[in-house]
N, C-alpha and C positions, 0 to 999 in steps of 0.2 A: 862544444868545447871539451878537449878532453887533457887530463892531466899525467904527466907521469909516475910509474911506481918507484917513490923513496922510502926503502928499506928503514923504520926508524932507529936511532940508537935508544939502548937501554937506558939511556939520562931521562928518555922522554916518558916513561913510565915511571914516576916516580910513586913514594907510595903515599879514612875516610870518616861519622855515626846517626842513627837519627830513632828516636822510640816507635817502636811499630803500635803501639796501641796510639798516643797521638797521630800518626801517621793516618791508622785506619780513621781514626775520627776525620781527619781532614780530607779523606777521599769520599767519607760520607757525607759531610756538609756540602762539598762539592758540588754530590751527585741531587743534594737534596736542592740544592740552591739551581740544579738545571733543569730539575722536575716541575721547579717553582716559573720556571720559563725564562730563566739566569744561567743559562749554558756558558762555558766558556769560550772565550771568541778562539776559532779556528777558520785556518785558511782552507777551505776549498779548491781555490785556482791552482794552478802550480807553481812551483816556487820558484822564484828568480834569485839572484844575487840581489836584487832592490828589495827583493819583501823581506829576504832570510836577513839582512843588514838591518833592518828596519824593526822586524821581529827582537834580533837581538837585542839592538839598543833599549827596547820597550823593557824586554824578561831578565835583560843583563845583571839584575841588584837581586830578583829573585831565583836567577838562574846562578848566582855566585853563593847562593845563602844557601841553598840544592846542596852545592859542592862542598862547603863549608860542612852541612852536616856530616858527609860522608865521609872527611876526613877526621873529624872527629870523633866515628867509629871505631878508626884503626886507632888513633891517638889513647884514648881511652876505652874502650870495649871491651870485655871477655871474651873468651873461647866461647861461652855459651851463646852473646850477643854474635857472635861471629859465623856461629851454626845455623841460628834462627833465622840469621840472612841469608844461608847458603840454600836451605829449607825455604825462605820465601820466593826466591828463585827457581825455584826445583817447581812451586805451586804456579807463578807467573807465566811458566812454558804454555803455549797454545790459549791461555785464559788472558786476565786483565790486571792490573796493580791493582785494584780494588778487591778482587775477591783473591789475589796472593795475601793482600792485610787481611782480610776476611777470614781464608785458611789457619793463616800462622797463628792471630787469635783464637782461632776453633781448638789449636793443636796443643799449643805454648805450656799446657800444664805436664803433657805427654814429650814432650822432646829430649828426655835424658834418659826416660825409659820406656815407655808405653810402646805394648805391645803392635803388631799391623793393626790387630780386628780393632784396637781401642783407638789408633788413628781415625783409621776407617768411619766408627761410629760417630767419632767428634764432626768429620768432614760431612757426615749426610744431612745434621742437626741444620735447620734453615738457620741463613740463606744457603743452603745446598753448594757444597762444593761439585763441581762435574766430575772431576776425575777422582776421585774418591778412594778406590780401590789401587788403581797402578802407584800414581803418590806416594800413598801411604806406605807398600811395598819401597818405593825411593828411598824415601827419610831413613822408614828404619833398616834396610840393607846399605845405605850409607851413614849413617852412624856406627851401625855395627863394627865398618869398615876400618872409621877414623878413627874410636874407640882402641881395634887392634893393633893398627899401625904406626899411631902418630901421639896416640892417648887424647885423641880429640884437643889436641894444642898446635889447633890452625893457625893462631899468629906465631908461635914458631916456625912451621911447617911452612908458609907464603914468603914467610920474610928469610930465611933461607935458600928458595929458589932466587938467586938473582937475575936470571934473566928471564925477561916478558916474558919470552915465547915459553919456558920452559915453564914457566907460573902456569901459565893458561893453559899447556897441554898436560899440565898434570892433574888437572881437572876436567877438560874437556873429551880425554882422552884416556883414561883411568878408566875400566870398565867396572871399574867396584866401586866408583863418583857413582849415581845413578842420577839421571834426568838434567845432566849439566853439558850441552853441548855449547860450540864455539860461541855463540850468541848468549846464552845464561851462563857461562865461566864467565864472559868478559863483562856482562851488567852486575854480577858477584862482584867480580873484582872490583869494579869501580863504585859499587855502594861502602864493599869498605873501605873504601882510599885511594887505590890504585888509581895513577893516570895514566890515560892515552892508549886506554882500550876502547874502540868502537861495537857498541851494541846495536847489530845489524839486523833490526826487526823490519818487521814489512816498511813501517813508515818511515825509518830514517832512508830502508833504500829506495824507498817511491820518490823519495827527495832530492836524492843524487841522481835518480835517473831524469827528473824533471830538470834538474840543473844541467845534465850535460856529463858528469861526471864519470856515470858508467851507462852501460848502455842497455844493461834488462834492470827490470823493476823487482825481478825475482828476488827472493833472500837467499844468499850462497850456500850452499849445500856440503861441501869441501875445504877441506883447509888452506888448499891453496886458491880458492874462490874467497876466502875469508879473506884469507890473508894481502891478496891481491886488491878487494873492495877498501877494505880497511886502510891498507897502504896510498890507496889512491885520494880516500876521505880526508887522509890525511895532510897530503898535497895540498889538497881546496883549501884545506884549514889556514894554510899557510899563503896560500894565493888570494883570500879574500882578508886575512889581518884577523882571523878569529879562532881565539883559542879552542884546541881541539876536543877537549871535552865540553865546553861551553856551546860550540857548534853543535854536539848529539843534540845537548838535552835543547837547546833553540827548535832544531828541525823538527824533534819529538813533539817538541810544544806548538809548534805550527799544527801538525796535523791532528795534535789529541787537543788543543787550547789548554794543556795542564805542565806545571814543570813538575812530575814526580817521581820518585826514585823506580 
């Protein structure tokens, strides 16, 4: 089955909060609760429109409450809350939502000024962050950046751009953003509020490709791969009755058993 590309209008991105120390605690209990042989249930199989429906209805109250917080970041938030998530995102590339909370706690006393080497340090301190070195380089050459440019008054600076596309390529595409490509601008965006961005990691497109939707399993590489995947996720979203950000975080949960930011 395959769906066509509808361009969406900017009504559908409309414009998120949640504490990263609670946050990381609840990824720790998580993990400690699946050590304990309390994993959470994921689907293996591949995913049908009968399981992804089925999925939904089960995660719906806690996949709403997900969204709930997120909007809540934009609603009330700082600049600074609003960096720390920009930074937790910059740590989640190539790693895991657990050791991005893990990260941002390591960093969090350091994010308004602390030097690279004193990133750097915070990040080696166990549980060991892996990318350690490049990271740290990220944060603080974008800070430095947003500090110059904008005075570090991101909810200005987002809520300003009014069109999607322009939001997310002035992040994704900014080459003095560091570590925020198509894929962590648009998981950015939508932790702080933004909807109806698709966060196109391995698992959401192992999902569509299972379903029918697209046809490699691959994560896009290009903007207009992005943009193309995303436009077409969006379709399904519309073809099976399920709100489009509500579908990410369902499929996510399919395949990690977790709904988290």
């Amino acid at each position: 089955m395959h769906f066509p590309i509808c361009r969406p209008s900017a009504r559908e991105f409309i414009d998120r909060q949640r504490d990263a120390l609670l946050e990381s605690l609840q990824i720790f209990l998580t993990c400690a609760d699946g050590f304990r042989g309390h994993m959470p249930l994921r689907d293996k199989e591949p995913v049908t429109v009968e399981t992804l429906r089925r999925a939904h209805r089960a995660r719906r109250k806690e996949i709403r409450a997900r969204l709930s917080e997120f909007d809540q970041l934009w609603q009330s938030g700082s600049d600074t809350q609003l960096f720390e998530e920009m930074v937790y995102c910059i740590f989640t590339a190539g790693a895991s939502a657990m050791m991005g909370s893990v990260a941002v706690n390591a960093v969090r006393p350091l994010l308004k000024d602390g030097s690279r080497a004193a990133l750097t340090r915070a990040l080696k301190k166990r549980p060991a962050y892996r990318f350690h070195n490049v990271r740290a380089e990220y944060v603080v050459a974008t800070r430095h950046y947003l500090n110059e440019t904008v005075a570090m008054r991101l909810r200005d600076q987002l809520a300003g751009l009014h069109d999607p596309f322009e939001r997310r390529d002035w992040l994704a595409r900014n080459p003095k953003i560091k570590g925020l490509g198509y894929k962590e601008a648009s998981h950015y965006l939508r932790n702080i509020g933004f909807k109806g961005y698709g966060i196109l990691d391995k698992h959401i497109v192992r999902c569509l490709a299972e379903l029918g939707v697209i046809d490699s399993p691959k994560p896009p590489t290009t903007r207009a791969r992005y943009l193309e995947t995303e436009a077409r996720m969006r379709q399904f979203s519309r073809v099976v009755g399920i709100d489009f950000d509500e579908l990410d975080l369902a499929l996510w949960s399919m395949k990690t058993g977790k709904v988290l930011k």
